[in-house]
BAKEMAR-612369 format. One record per atom (N, C-alpha, C, CB): x, y, z. Coordinates in steps of 0.02 Angstrom, whole numbers, plus 32768, in hexadecimal, padded with zeros to 4 digits. Glycine has a CB too. Example, Ala and Ser with C-alpha at 12.3 -4.5 7.8 and 13.67 -1.06 7.14 Angstrom:
BEGIN
<px = 8294; py = 7EE4; pz = 8186>
<px = 8267; py = 7F1F; pz = 8186>
<px = 8294; py = 7F5B; pz = 8186>
<px = 8235; py = 7F20; pz = 81C4>
<px = 8282; py = 7F90; pz = 8162>
<px = 82AC; py = 7FCB; pz = 8165>
<px = 8285; py = 8002; pz = 818A>
<px = 82C0; py = 7FE2; pz = 811E>
This chain:
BEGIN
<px = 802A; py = 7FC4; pz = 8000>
<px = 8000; py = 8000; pz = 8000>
<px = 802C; py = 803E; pz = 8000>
<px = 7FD1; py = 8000; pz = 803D>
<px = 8014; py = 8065; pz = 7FD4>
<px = 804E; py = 80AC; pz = 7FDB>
<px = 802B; py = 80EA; pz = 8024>
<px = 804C; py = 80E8; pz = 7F70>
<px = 8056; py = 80F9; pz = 8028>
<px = 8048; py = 8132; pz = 8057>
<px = 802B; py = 814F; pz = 8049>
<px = 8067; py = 8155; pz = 806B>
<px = 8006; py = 8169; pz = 8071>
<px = 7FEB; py = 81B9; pz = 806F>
<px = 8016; py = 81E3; pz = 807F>
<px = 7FB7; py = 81CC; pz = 809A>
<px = 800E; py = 822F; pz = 8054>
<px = 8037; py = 826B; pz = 8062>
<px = 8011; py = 8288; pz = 80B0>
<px = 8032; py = 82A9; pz = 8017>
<px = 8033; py = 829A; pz = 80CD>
<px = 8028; py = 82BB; pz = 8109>
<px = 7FD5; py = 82E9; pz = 810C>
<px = 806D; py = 82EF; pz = 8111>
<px = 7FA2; py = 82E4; pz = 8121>
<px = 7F6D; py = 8305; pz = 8122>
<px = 7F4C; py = 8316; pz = 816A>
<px = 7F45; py = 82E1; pz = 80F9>
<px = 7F49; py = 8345; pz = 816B>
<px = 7F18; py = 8372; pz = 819A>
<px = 7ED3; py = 837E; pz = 81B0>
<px = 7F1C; py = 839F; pz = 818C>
<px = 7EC2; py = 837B; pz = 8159>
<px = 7E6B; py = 8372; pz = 817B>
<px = 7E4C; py = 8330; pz = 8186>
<px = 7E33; py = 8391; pz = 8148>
<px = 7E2E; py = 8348; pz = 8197>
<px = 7DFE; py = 8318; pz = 81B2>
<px = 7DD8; py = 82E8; pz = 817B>
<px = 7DCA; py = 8341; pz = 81DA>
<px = 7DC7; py = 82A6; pz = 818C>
<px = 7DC7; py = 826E; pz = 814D>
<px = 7D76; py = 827F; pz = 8131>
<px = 7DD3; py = 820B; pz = 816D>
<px = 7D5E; py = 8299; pz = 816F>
<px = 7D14; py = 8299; pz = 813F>
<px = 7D0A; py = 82D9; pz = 8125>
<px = 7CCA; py = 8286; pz = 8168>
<px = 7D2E; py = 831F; pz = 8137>
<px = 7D43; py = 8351; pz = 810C>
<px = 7D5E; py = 8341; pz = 80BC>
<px = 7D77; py = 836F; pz = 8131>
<px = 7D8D; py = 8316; pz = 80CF>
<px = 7DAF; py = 82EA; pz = 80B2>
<px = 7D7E; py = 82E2; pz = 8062>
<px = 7DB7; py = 82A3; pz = 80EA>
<px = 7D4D; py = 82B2; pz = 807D>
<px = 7D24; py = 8294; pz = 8069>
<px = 7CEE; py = 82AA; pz = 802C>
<px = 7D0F; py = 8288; pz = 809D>
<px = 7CDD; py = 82F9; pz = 8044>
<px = 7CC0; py = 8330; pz = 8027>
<px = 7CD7; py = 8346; pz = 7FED>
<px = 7CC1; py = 835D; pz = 804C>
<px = 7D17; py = 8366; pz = 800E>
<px = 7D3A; py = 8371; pz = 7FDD>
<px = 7D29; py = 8347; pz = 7F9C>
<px = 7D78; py = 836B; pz = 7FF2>
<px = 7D4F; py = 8319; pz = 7F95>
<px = 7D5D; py = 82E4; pz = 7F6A>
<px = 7D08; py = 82D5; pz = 7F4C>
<px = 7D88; py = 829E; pz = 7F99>
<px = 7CDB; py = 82CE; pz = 7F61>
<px = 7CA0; py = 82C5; pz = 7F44>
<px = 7C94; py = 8302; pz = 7F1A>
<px = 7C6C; py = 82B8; pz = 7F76>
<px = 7CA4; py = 8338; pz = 7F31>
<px = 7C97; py = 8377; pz = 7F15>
<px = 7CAE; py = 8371; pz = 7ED9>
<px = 7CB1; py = 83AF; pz = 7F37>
<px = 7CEA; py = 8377; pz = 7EDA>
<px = 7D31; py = 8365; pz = 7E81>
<px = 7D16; py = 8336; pz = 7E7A>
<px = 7D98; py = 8351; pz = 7E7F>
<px = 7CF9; py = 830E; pz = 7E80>
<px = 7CD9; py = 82BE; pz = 7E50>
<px = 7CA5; py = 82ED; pz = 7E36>
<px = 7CB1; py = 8265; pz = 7E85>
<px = 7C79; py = 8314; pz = 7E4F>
<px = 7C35; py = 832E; pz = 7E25>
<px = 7C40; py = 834E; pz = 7DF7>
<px = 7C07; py = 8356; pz = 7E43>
<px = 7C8C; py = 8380; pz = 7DF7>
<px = 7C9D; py = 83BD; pz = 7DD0>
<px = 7C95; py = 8391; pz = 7D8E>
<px = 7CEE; py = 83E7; pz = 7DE1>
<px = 7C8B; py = 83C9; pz = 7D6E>
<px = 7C92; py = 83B0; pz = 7D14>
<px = 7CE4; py = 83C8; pz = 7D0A>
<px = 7C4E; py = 83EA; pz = 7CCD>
<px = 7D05; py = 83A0; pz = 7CDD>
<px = 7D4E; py = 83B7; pz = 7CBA>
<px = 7D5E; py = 83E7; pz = 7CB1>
<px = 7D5D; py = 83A9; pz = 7C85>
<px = 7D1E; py = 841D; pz = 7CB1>
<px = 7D2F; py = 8466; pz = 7C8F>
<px = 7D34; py = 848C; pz = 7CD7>
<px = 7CE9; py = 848B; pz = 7C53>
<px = 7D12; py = 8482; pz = 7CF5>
<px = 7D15; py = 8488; pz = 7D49>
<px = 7D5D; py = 847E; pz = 7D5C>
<px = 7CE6; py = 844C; pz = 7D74>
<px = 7D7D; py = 844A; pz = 7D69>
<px = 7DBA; py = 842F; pz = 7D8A>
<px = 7DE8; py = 8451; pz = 7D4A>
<px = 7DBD; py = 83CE; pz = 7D99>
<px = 7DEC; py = 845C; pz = 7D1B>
<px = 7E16; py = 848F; pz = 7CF6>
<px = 7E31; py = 84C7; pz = 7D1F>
<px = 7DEE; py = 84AC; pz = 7CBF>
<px = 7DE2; py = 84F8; pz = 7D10>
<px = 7DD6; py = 8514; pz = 7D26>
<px = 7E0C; py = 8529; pz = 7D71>
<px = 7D9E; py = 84FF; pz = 7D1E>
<px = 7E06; py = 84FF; pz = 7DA6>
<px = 7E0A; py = 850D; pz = 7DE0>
<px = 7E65; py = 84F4; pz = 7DF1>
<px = 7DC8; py = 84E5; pz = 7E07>
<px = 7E63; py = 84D5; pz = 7DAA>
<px = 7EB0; py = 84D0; pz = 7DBA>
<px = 7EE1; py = 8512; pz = 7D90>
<px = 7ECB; py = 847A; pz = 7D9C>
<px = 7EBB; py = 853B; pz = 7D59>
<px = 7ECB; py = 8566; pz = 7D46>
<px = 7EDC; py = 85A5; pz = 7D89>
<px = 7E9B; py = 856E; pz = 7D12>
<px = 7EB5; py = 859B; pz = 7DA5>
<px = 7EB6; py = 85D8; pz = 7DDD>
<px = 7ECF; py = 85BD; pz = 7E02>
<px = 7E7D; py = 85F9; pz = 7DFB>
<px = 7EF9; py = 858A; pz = 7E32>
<px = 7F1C; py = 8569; pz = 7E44>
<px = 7F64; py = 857C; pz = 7E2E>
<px = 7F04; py = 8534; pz = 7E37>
<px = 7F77; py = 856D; pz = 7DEB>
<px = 7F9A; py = 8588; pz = 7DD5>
<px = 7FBF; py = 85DE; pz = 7DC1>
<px = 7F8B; py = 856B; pz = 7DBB>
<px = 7F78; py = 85F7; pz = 7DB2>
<px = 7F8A; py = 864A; pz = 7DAA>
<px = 7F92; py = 8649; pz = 7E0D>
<px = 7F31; py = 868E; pz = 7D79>
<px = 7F7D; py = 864E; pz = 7E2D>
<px = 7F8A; py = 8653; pz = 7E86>
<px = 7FD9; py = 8635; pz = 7E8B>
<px = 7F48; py = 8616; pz = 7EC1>
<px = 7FF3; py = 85F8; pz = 7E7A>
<px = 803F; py = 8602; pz = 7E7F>
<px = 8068; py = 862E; pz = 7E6D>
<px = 8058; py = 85DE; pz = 7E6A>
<px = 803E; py = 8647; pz = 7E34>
<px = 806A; py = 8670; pz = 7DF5>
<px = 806E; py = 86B1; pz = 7E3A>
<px = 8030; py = 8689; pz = 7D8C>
<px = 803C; py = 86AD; pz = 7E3C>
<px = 8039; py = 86F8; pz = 7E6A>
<px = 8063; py = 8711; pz = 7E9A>
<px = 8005; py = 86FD; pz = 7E90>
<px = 8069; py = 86DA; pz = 7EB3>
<px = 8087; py = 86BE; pz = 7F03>
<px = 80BE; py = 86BD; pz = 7EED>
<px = 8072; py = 8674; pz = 7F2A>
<px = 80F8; py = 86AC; pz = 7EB3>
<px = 8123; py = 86A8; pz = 7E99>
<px = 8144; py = 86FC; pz = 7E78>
<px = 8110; py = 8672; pz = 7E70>
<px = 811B; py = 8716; pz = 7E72>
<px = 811D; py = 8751; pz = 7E58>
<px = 812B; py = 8792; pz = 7E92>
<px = 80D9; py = 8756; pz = 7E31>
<px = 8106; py = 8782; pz = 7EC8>
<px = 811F; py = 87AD; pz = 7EFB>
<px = 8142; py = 87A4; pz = 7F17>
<px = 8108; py = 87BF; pz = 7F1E>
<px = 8161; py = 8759; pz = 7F29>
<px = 81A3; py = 875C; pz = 7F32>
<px = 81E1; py = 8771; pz = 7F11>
<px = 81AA; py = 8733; pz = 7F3B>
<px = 81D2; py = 8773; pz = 7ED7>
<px = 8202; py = 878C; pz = 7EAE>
<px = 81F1; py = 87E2; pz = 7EB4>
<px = 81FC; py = 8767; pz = 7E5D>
<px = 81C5; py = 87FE; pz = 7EC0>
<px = 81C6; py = 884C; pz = 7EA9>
<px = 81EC; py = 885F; pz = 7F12>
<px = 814C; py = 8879; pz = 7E86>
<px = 81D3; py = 883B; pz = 7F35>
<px = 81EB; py = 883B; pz = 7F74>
<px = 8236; py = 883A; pz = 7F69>
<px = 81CE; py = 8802; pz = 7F9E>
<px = 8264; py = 87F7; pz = 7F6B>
<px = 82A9; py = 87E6; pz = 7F5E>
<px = 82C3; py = 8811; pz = 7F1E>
<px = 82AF; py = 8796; pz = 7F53>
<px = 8299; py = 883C; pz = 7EEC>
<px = 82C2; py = 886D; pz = 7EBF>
<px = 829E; py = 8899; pz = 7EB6>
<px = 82DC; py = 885A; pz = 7E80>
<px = 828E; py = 88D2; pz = 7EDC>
<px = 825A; py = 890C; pz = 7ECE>
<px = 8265; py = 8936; pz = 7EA0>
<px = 824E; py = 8934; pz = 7F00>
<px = 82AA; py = 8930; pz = 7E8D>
<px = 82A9; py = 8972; pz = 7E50>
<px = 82BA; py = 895E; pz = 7E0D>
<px = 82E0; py = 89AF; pz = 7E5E>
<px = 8295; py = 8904; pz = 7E11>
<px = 829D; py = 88EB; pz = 7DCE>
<px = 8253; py = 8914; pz = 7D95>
<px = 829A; py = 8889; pz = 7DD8>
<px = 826E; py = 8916; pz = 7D5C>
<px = 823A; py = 8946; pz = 7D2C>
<px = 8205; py = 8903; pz = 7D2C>
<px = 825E; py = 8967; pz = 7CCB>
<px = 81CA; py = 88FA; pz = 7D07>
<px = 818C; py = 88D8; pz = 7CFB>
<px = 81B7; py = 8897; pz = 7CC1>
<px = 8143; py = 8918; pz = 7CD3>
<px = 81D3; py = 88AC; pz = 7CA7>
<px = 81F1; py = 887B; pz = 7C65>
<px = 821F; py = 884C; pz = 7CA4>
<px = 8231; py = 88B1; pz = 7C15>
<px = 8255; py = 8868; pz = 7CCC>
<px = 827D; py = 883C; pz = 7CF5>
<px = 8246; py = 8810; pz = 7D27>
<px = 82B5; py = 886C; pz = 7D22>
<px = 8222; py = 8823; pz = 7D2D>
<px = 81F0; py = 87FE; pz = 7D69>
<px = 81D2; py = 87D0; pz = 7D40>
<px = 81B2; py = 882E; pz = 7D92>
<px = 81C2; py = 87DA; pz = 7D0C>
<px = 81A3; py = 87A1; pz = 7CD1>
<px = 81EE; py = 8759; pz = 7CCD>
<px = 8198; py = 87DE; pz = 7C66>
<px = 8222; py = 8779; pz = 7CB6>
<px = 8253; py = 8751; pz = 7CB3>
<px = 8260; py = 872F; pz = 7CE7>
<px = 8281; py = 876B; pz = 7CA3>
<px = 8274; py = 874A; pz = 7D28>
<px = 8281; py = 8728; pz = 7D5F>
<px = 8234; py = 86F8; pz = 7D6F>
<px = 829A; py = 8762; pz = 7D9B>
<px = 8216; py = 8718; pz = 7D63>
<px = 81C4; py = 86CF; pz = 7D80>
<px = 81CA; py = 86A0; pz = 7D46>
<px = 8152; py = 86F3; pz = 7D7E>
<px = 81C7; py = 869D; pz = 7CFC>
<px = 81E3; py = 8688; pz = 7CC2>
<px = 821C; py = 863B; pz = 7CDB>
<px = 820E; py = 86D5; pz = 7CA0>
<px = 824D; py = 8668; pz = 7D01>
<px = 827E; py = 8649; pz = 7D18>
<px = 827D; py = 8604; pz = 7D36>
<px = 8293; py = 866F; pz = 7D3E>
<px = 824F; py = 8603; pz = 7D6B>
<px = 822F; py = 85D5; pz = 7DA0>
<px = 8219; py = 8596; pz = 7D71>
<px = 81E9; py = 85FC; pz = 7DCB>
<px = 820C; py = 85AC; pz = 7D35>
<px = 81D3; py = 8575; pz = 7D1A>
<px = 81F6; py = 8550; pz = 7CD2>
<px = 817E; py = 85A3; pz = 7D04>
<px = 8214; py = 8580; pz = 7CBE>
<px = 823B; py = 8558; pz = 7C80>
<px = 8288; py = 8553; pz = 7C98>
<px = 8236; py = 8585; pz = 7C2E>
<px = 82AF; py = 851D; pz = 7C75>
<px = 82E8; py = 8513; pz = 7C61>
<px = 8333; py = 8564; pz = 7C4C>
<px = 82CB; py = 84E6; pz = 7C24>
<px = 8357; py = 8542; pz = 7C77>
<px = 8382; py = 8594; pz = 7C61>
<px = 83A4; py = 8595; pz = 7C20>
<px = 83C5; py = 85AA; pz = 7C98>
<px = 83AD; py = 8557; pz = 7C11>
<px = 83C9; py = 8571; pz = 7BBB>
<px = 8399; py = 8575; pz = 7B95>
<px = 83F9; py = 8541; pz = 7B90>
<px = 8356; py = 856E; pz = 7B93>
<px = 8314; py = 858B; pz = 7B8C>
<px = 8313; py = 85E4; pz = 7B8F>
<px = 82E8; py = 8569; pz = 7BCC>
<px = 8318; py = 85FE; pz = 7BBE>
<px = 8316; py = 8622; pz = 7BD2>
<px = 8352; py = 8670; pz = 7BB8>
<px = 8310; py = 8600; pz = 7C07>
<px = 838A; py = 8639; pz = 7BA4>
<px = 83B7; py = 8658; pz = 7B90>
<px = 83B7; py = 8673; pz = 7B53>
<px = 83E0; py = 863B; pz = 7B98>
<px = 838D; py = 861E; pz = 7B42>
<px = 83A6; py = 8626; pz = 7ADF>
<px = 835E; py = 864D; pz = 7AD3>
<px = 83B0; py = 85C1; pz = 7A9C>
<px = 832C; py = 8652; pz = 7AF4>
<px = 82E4; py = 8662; pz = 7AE0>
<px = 82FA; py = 86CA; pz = 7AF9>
<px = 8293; py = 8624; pz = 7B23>
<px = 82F0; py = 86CE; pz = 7B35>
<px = 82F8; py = 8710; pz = 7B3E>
<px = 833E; py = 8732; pz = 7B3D>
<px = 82DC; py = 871C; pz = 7B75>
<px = 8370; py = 8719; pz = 7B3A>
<px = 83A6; py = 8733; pz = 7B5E>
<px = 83AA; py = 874A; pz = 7BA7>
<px = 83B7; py = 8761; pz = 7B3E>
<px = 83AC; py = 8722; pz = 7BC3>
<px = 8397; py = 8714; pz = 7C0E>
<px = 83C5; py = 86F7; pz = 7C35>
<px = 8360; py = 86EB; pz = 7C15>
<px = 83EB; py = 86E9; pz = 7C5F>
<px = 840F; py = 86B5; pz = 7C6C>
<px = 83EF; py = 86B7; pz = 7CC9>
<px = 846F; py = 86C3; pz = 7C52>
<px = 83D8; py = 8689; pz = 7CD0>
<px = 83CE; py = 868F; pz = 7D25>
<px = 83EB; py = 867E; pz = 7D4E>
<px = 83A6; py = 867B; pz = 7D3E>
<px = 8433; py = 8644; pz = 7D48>
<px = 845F; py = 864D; pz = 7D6C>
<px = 8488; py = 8693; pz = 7D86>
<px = 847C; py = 8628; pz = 7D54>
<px = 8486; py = 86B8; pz = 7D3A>
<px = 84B1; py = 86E8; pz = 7D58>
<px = 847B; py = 871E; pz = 7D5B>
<px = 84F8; py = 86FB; pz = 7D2D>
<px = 843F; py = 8724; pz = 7D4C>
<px = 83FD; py = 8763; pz = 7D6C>
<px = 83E7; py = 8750; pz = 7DA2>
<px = 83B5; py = 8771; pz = 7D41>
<px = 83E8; py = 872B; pz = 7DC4>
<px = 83BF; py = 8706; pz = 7DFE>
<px = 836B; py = 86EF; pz = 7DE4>
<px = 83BA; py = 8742; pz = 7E45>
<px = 8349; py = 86D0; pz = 7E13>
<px = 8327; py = 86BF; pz = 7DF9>
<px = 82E3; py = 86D5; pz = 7E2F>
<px = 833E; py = 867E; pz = 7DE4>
C-alpha cells in the first residue's frame, strides 16, 4: 500500500471535498486549476518584486519566466541568463 502524503483535515471533510471534484464537470476542474495556477504565479511574483524592487515590469516578467522554464531556454529565447540575473 503506498502512503499517504501527510494530511490535516479531517477524513470526512476529507470526504466532501472529494465528492465535490467528482461532481465538477472538466471545464470546472480546468477551470479551478487555472486559478490555482495564476495564484502561484502571483505569489511568485511578489516575491520577486519584494527580493528586487527596482526591477522594471519586463525584468519581473523574466525573473518569474525564470522559475518555470529551462535557462538555456531562457538564454537562447530572451537573452536572459538567470544564473548570472538571479532569479
Amino acid at each position: 500500500m503506498r502512503d499517504a502524503p501527510p494530511n490535516d483535515t479531517d477524513p470526512k471533510v476529507d470526504a466532501i471535498l472529494i465528492a465535490g471534484y467528482r461532481r465538477m464537470a472538466a471545464w470546472q476542474k480546468l477551470e479551478r486549476m487555472c486559478a490555482l495556477n495564476r495564484m502561484g504565479q502571483e505569489l511568485a511574483l511578489a516575491d520577486l518584486r519584494r527580493r528586487y524592487p527596482d526591477d522594471s515590469p519586463r525584468e519581473q516578467r523574466l525573473r518569474l519566466a525564470s522559475r518555470w522554464l529551462d535557462a538555456d531556454l531562457m538564454r537562447k529565447v530572451f537573452g536572459w541568463d538567470p544564473g548570472r540575473e538571479g532569479m
